[in-house]
N, C-alpha and C positions, 0 to 999 in steps of 0.2 A: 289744614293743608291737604287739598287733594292730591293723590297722586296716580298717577297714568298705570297702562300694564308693565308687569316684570318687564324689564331690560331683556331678558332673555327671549322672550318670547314675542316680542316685540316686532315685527316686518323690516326687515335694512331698508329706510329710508334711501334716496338718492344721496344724498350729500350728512355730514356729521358721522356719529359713531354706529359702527357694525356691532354685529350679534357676537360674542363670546361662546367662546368654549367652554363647557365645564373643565375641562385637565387639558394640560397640552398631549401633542399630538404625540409624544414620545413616548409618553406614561404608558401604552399599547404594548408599545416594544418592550418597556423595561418588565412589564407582568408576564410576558410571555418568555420571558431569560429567565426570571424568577421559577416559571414551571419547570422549565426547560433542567433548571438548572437542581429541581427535586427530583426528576429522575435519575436512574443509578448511572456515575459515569462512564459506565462499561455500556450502556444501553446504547443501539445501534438506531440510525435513523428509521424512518421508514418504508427505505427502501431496502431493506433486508442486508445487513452487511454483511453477513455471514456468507451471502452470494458472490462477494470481492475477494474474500477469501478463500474460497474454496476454488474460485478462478485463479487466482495470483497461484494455488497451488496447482495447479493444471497444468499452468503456463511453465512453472518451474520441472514439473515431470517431463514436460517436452522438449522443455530445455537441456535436460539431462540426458532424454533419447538422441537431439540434437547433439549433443557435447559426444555420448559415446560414436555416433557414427560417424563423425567427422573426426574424432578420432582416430578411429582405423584407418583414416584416409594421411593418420602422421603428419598432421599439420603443424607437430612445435607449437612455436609462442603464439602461431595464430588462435591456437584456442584461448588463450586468456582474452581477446576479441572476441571470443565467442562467448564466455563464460559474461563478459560485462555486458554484453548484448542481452543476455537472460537475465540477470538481474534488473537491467533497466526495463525490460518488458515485463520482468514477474511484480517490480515494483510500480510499472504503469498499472496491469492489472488490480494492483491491489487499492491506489488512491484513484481509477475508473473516473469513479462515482462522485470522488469528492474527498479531499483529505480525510474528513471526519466520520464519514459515511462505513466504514467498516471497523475500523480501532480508532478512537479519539485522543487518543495519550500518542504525541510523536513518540517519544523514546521507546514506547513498545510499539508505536506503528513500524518504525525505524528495527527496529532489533529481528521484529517479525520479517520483512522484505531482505533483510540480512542471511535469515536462517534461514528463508527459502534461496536466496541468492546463491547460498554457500552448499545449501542441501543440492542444487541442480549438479556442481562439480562434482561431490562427494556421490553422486547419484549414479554421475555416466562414469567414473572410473570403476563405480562396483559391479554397473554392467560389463565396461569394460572385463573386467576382473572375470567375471562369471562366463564370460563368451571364451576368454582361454583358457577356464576349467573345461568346458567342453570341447574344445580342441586338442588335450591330452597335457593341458598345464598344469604345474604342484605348487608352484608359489602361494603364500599367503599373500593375504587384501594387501597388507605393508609392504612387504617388500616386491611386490608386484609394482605398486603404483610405481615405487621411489625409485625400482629397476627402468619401467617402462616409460612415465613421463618424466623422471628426473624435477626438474624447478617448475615445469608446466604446472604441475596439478596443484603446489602451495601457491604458486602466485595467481596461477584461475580463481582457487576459491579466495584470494583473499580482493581482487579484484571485481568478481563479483558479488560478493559481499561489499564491498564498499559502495558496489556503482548502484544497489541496490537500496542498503540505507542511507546514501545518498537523496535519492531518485525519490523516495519514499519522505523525507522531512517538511 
């Protein structure tokens, strides 16, 4: 019995059966997870994630500068609007790129965008704090805040902590 060229390599005729794939189209994808998935899971993409972070911190220091200055200006509860607005920006800054692009584990991307969240309030009452040592204040960091913002400053940071590892999941 004679028989013709491999199937494979065969020209697709007009009409009857087309040229096969050696593997489906998938198998590409699944080898590339498989690598993907031998690097360490702390390993950051390519586009440097450590640069999502060190903004998301940036963003939180200015947020802090922000929180202290509008603070002198006695705005009460508005600052807990202020403190969520920095969390939500410090935790835009920090998923930028891409959820996965700087920390890949939600629960510590979430925890991280939390503890900058929280850090920005904790940040502007120490300035706070520090601007009325130089104006001739005695009070200690504690009982300064608890005198001077009273429920402001627990419910800032717990709201910007929240809107942050919120923001961030």
């Amino acid at each position: 019995m004679a028989t013709g060229p491999d199937p494979a390599t065969r020209p697709p005729s007009d009409g009857g059966e087309r040229r096969r794939l050696e593997r489906a189209p998938g198998d590409r994808y699944a080898a590339a997870a498989e690598s993907g998935a031998a690097a360490s899971p702390a390993a950051t993409s390519a586009g440097g994630g450590s640069r999502w972070i060190i903004a998301a911190v940036i963003v939180a220091d200015a947020g802090a500068v922000a929180f202290f200055v509008l603070g002198l200006l006695d705005l009460g509860f508005g600052l807990v609007a202020v403190a969520a607005f920095v969390g939500w920006a410090t935790a835009v800054a920090l998923v930028y790129k891409g959820r996965d692009a700087a920390i890949r584990a939600s629960q510590t991307r979430m925890a991280t965008a939390a503890f900058l969240g929280g850090w920005s309030v904790v940040a502007g009452t120490l300035l706070d704090w520090l601007y009325g040592l130089t104006q001739g204040g005695v009070m200690g960091y504690v009982p300064y805040v608890a005198e001077r913002y009273w429920l402001v400053a627990p419910a800032a940071l717990v709201v910007g902590a929240l809107v942050a590892a919120y923001r961030a999941r």
